[in-house]
N, CA, C and O of each residue as an XYZ file, in Angstrom:
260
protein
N      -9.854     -2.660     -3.932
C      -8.797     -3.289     -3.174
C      -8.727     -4.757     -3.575
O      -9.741     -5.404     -3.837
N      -7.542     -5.242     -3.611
C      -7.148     -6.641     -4.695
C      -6.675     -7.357     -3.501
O      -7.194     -8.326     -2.946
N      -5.398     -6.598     -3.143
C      -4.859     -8.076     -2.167
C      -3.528     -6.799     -1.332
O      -3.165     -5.754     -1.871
N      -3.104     -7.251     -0.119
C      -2.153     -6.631      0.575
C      -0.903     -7.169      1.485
O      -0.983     -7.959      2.426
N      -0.097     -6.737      1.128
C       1.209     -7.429      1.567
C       1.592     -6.845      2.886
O       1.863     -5.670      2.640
N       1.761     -7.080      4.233
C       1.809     -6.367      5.413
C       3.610     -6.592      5.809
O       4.317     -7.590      5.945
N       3.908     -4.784      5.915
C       5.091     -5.011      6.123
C       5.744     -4.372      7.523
O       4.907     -3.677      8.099
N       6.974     -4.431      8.184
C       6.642     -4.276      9.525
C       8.249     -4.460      9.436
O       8.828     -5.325      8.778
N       8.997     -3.198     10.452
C      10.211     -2.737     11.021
C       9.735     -2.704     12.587
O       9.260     -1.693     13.103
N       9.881     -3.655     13.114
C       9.982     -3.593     14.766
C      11.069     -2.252     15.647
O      10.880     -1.478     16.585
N      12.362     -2.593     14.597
C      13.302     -1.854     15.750
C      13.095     -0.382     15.644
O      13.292      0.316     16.639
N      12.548      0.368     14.029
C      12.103      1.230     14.355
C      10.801      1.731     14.507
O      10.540      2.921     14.682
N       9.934      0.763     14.435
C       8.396      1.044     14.715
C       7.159      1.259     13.699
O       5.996      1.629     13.861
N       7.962      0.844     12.527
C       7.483      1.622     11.646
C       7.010      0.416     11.116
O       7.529     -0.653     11.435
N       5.612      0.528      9.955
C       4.732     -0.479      9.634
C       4.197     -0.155      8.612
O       4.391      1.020      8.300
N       3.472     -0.849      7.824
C       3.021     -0.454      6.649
C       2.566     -1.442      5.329
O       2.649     -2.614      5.698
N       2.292     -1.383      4.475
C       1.653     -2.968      3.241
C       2.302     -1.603      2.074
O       2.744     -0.456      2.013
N       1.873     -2.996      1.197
C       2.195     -2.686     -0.433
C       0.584     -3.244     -0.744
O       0.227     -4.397     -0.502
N      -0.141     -2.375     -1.224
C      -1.428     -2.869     -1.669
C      -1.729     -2.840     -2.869
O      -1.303     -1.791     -3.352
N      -2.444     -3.687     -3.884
C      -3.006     -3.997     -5.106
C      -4.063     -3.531     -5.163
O      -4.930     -4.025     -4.442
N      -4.325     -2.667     -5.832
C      -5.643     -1.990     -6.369
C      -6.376     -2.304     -7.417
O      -5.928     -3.431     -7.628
N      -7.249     -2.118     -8.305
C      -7.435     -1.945     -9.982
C      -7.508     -1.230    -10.556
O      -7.608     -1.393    -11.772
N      -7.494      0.131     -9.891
C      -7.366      1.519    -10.696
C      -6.447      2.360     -9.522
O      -6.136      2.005     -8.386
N      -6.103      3.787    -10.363
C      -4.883      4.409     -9.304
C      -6.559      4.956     -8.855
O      -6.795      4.304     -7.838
N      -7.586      5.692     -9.105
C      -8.471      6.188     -8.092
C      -9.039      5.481     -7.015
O      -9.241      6.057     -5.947
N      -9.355      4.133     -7.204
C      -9.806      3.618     -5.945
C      -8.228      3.714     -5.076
O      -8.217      4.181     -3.937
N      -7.092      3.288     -5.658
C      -5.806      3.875     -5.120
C      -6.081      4.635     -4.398
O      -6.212      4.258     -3.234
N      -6.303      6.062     -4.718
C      -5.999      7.145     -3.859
C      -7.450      7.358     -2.961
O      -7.289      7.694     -1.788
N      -8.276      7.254     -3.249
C      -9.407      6.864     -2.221
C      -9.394      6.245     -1.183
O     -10.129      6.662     -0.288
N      -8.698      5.234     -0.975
C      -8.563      4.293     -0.290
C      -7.366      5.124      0.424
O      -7.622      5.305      1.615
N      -5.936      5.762     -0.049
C      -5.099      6.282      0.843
C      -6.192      7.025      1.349
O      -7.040      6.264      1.815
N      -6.416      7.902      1.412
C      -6.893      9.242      1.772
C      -7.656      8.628      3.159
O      -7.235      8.851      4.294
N      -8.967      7.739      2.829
C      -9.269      7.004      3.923
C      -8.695      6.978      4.951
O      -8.885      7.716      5.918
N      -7.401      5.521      4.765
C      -6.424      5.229      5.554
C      -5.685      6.180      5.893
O      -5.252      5.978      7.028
N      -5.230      7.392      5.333
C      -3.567      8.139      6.233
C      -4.852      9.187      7.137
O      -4.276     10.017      7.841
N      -6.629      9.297      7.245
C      -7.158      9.851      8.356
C      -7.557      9.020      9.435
O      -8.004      9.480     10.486
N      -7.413      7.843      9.213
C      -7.549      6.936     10.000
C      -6.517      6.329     11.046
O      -6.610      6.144     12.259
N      -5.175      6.010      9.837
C      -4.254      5.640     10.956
C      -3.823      6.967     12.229
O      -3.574      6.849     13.429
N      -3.888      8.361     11.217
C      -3.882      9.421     12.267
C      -4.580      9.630     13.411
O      -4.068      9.837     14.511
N      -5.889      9.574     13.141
C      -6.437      9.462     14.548
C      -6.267      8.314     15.332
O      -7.073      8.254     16.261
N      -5.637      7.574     15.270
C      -5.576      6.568     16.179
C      -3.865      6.445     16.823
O      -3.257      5.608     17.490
N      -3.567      7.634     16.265
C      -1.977      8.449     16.812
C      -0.732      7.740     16.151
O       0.216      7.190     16.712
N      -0.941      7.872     15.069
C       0.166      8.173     14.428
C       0.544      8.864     13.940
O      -0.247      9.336     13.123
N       2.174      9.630     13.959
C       2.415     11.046     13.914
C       2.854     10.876     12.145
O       3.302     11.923     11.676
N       2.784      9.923     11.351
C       3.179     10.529      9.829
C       2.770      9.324      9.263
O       3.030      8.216      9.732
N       2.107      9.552      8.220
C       1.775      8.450      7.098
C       2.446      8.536      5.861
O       2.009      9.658      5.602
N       3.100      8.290      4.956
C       3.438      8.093      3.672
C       2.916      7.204      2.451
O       2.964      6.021      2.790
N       2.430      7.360      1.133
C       2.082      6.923      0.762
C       2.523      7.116     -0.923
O       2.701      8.275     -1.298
N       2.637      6.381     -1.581
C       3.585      6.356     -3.044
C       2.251      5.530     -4.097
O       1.581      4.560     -3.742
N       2.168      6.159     -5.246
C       1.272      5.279     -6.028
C       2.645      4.504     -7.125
O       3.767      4.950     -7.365
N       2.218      3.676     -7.433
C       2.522      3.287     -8.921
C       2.659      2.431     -9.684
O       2.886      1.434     -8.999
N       2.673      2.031    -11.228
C       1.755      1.122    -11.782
C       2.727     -0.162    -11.514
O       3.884     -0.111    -11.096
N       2.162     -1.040    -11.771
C       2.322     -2.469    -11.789
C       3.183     -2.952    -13.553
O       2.732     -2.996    -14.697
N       4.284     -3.178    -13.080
C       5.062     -3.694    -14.182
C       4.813     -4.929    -14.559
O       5.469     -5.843    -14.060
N       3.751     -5.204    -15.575
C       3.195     -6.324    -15.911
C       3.878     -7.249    -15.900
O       3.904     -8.222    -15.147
N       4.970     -6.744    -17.468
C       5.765     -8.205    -18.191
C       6.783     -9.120    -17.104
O       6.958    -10.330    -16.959
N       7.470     -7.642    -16.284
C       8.325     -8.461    -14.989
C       7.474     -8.725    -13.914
O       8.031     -9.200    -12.924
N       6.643     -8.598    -13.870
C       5.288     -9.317    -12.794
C       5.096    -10.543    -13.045
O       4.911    -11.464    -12.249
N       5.156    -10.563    -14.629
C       4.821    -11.941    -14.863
C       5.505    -13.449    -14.979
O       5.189    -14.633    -15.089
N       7.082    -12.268    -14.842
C       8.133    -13.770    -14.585
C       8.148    -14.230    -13.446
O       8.315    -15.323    -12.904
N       7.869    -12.819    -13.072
C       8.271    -13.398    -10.834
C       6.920    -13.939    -10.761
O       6.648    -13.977     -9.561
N       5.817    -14.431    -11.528
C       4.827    -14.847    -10.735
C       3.930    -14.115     -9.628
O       3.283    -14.686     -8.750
N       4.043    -12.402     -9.899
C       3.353    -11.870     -9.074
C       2.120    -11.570     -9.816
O       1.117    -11.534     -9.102
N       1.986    -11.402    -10.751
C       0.132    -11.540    -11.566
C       0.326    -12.626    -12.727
O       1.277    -12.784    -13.493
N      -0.811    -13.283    -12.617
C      -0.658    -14.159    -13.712
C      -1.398    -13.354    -15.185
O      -1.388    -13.928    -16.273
């Protein structure tokens, strides 16, 4: 786990990050964790999307150096 962006819809309730990893397996390790976790603590659906990091346009916007 690298770094996490916390994102958040009030009107419909819904919540969630964009997280930085260094590999897609600690990736999906880490979901798997989290979507049994946020469940037991009652939430009725988790979603979760992998995918890679677009370097070269990462690197104009200044999101990885």
């Amino acid at each position: 786990f690298i770094s996490k962006i916390w994102t958040e819809n009030p009107r419909t309730g819904e919540a969630g990050g964009i997280y930085l990893f260094e590999d897609e397996a600690s990736a999906l390790t880490y979901a798997t964790m989290h979507e049994q976790r946020v469940l037991a603590m009652g939430a009725s659906a988790v979603q979760y999307r992998v995918f890679d990091v677009n370097e070269p346009l990462s690197r104009i916007t200044r999101g990885i150096s």
